[in-house]
C-alpha positions in Angstrom: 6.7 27.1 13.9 6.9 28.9 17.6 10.5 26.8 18.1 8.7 25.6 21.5 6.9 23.1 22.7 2.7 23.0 21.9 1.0 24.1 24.9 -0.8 20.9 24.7 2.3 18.6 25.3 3.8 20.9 28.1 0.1 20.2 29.7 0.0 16.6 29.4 3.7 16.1 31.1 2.6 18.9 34.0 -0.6 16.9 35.1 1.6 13.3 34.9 3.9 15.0 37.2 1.4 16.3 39.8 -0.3 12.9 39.3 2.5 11.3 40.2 3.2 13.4 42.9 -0.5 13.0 44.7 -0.3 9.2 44.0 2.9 8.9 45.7 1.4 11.4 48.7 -2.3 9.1 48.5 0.1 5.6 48.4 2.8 6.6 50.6 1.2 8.6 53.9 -0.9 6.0 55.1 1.6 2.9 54.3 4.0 5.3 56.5 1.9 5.5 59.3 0.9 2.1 59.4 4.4 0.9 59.1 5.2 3.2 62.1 2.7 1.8 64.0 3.3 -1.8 63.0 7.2 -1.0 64.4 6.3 0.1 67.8 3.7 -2.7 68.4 6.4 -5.2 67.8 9.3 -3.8 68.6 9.1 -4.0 72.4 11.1 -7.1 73.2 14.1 -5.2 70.8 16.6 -2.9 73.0 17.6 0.6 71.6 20.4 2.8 73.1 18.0 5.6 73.7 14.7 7.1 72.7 16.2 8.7 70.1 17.8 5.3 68.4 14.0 4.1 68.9 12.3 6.7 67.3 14.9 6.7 64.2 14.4 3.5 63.5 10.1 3.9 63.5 10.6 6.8 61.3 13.0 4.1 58.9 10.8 1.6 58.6 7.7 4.1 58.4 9.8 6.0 55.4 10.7 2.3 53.4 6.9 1.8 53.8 6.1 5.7 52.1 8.8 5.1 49.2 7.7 1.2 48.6 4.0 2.3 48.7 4.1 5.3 47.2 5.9 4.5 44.6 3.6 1.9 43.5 0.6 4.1 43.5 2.3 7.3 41.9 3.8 5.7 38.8 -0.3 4.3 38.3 -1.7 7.3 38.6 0.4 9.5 36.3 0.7 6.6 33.7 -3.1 6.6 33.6 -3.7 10.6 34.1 -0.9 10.8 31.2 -2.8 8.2 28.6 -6.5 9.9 29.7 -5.0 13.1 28.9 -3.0 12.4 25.7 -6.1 10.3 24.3 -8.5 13.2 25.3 -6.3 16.2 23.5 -5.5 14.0 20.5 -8.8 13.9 20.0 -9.7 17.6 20.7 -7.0 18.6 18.5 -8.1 16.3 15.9 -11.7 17.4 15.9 -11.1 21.1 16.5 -13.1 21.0 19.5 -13.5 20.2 22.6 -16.5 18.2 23.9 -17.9 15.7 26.6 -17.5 12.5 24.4 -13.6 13.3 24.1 -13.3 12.9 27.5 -15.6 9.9 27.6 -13.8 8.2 25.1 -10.3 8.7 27.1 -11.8 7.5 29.8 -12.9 4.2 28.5 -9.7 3.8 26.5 -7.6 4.1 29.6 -9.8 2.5 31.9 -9.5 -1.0 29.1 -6.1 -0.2 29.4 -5.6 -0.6 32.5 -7.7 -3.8 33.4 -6.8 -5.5 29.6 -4.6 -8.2 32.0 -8.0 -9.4 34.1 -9.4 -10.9 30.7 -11.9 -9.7 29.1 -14.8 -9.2 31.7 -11.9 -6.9 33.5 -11.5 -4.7 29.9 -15.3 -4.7 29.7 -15.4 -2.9 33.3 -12.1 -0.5 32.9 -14.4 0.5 29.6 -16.8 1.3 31.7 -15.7 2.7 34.9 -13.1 4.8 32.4 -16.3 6.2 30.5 -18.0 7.2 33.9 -14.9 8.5 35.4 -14.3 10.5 32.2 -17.4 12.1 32.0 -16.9 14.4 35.5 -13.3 14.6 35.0 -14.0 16.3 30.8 -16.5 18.4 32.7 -14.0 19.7 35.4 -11.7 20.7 32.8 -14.2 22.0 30.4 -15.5 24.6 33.6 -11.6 25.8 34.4 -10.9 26.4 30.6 -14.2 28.2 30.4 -13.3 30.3 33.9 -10.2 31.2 32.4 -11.6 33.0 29.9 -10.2 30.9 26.6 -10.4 27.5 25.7 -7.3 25.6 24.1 -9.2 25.3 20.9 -10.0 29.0 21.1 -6.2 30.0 22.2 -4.7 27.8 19.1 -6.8 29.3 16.5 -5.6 32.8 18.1 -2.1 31.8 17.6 -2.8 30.5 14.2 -4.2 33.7 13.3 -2.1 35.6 14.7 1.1 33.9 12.8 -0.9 34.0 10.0 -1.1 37.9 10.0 2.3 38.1 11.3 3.9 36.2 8.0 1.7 38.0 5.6 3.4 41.2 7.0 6.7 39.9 6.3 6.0 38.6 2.9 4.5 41.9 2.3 7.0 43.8 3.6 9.6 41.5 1.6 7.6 42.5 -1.7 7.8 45.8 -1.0 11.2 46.3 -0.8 11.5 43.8 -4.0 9.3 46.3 -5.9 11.4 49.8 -4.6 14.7 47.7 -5.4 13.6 47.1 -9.3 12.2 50.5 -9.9 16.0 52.1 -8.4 17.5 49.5 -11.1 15.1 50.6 -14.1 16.0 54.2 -13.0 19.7 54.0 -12.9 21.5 56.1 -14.9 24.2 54.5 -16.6 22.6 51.6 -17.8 23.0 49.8 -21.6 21.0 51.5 -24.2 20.4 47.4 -25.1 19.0 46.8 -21.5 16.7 49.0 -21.3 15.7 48.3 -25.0 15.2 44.5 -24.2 12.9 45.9 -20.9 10.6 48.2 -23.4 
């Protein structure tokens, strides 16, 4: 009705992207250094032109280590941060409120997700470690919507309002001008004696 995207959505995509972001930082880093380090131990029998050339090529193979790595661990992370969060705000929006169990429920639904391939003992422990992770996590976000002063809930049924109000006005407005329009017809001068007998 706005001609933009809910507030919601834009949400869910911004925490996939800084998800995906601090996986690829949490994934990559340490695979980098460790590469680094696993170059310089065995590179000492290789010759290089300078220090320079041999510094390069630690900082290569320390850089193919942070893109392999932290690639693996950022497209995990925001997938999962992106299903918690969609599950979670479906089911806020669908409830009309925002609670503890919303968050639970994300939590085990992603956390099954995500361990469905180990067989069922595997789904039975993402269900569970999802639930417990959920729990702090709905909490977390439950305090900053709280600090800020207006929950999402609280922010749509502003909006709602507020739109509400805001097409009344119009439709009012509309009528009014309807109404002024008709009486300057009924008014006008030279109209039919036969119309204005048909109106009486």
């Amino acid at each position: 009705e706005r001609q933009r995207y809910p507030e919601e959505t834009v949400n869910i995509v911004k925490s996939a992207f800084t998800a995906g972001l601090v996986g690829w930082l949490y994934g990559g880093l340490p695979a980098f250094h460790q590469a680094r380090k696993a170059f310089i131990a065995t590179s000492h029998g290789e010759l290089f032109h300078n220090r320079a050339d041999a510094v390069q090529s630690a900082h290569r193979a320390g850089l193919r280590s942070f893109i392999r790595y932290g690639w693996r661990w950022s497209w995990r992370v925001a997938a999962f941060v992106a299903i918690f969060n969609t599950v979670s705000t479906s089911l806020s929006v669908y409830r009309n409120k925002t609670t503890i169990s919303n968050f639970a429920s994300a939590g085990a639904f992603t956390g099954a997700l995500f361990r469905m391939h180990l067989g069922l003992q595997g789904l039975a422990g993402g269900f569970v470690f999802g639930a417990v992770f959920g729990i702090p996590a709905g909490g977390l976000l439950m305090i900053m919507q709280k600090l800020a002063g207006e929950t999402l809930q609280e922010k749509r049924n502003r909006e709602r309002r507020e739109l509400y109000e805001q097409k009344l006005a119009d439709w009012q407005s509309r009528l009014s001008v309807t109404e002024v329009l008709g009486q300057t017809e009924s008014n006008a001068p030279g109209r039919p004696e036969t119309e204005r007998a048909r109106e009486s």
